[in-house]
C-alpha positions in Angstrom: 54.3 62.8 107.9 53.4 66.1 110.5 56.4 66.8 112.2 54.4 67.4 115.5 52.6 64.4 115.5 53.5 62.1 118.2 52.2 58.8 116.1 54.2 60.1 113.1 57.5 60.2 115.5 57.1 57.0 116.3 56.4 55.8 112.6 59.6 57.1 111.7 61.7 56.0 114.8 61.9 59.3 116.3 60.3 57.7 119.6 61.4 54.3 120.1 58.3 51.9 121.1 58.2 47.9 121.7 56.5 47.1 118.2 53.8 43.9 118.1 53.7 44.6 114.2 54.8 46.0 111.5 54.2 46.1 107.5 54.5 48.4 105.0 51.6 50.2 105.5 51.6 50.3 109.4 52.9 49.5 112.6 51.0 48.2 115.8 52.6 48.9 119.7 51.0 48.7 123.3 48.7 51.8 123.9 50.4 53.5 127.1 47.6 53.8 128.5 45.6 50.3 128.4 41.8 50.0 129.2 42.2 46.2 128.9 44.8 43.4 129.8 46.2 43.5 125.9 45.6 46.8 124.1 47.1 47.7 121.2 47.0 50.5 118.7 47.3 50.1 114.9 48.5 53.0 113.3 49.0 53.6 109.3 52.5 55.1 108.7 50.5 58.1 106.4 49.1 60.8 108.3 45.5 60.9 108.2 44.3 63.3 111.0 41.1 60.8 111.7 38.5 58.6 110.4 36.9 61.2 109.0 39.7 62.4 106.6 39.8 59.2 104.8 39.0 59.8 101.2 38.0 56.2 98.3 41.2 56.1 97.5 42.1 55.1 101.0 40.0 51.8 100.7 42.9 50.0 100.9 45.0 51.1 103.6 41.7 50.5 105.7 41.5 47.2 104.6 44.9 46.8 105.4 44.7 48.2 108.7 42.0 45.9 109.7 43.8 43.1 108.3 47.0 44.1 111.1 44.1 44.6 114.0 43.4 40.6 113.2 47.2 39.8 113.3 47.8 41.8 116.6 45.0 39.7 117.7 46.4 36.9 116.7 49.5 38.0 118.6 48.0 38.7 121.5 45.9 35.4 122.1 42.7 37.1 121.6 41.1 34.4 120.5 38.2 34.4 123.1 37.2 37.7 121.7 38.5 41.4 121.3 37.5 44.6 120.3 38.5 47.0 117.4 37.8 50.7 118.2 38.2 54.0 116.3 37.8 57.2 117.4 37.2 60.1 115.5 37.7 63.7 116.2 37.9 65.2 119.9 34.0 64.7 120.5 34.7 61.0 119.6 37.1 60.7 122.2 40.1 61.0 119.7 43.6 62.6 122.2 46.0 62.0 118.8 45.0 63.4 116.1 46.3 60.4 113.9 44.3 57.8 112.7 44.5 55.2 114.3 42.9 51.6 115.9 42.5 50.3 119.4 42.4 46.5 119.8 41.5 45.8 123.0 40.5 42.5 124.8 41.7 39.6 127.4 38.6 40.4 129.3 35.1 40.1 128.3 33.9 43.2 126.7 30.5 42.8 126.3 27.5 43.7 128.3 27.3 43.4 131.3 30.5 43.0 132.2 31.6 39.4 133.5 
């Protein structure tokens, strides 16, 4: 854990959040900021910084994550179709620096929109 991290205060319970999932290798809550009717973010309870600090040996924790993206979809009712997005690094659009998914539908999300 990085005792600044806002995503690793809210792993630990620091910063109380309405969970849609949780196992023991992440937890899933509404992003606070939603782009999309159901938006959720799936965040590992070890602190990567990004995408781009995941090293072989974390194989299975992605696996895992993407695994919980499919529940919270599942959750959700985003059967029709949703989206999975990870952003890496400030250029990539990344505000905390915690790896971490979006899964984002109840609209269509293709192109063009409608």
């Amino acid at each position: 854990m990085s005792s600044g991290c806002l995503f690793c205060k809210i792993v630990t319970g620091m910063i109380p959040v309405e969970l849609v999932y949780e196992d023991d290798v992440c937890i899933a809550f509404p992003d606070i900021n939603p782009q999309a009717p159901s938006h959720t973010l799936v965040v590992p309870k070890e602190h990567l910084e990004s995408l781009a600090d995941v090293a072989p040996d974390h194989t299975e924790l992605l696996g895992k994550l993407m695994a919980a993206a499919n529940e919270v979809a599942k959750r959700k009712n985003l059967a029709r179709g949703y989206r999975i997005v990870v952003n890496t690094g400030a250029q990539g659009g990344q505000t905390v620096m915690h790896l971490h998914l979006h899964v984002i539908g109840g609209r269509h999300m293709g192109w063009p929109p409608g």
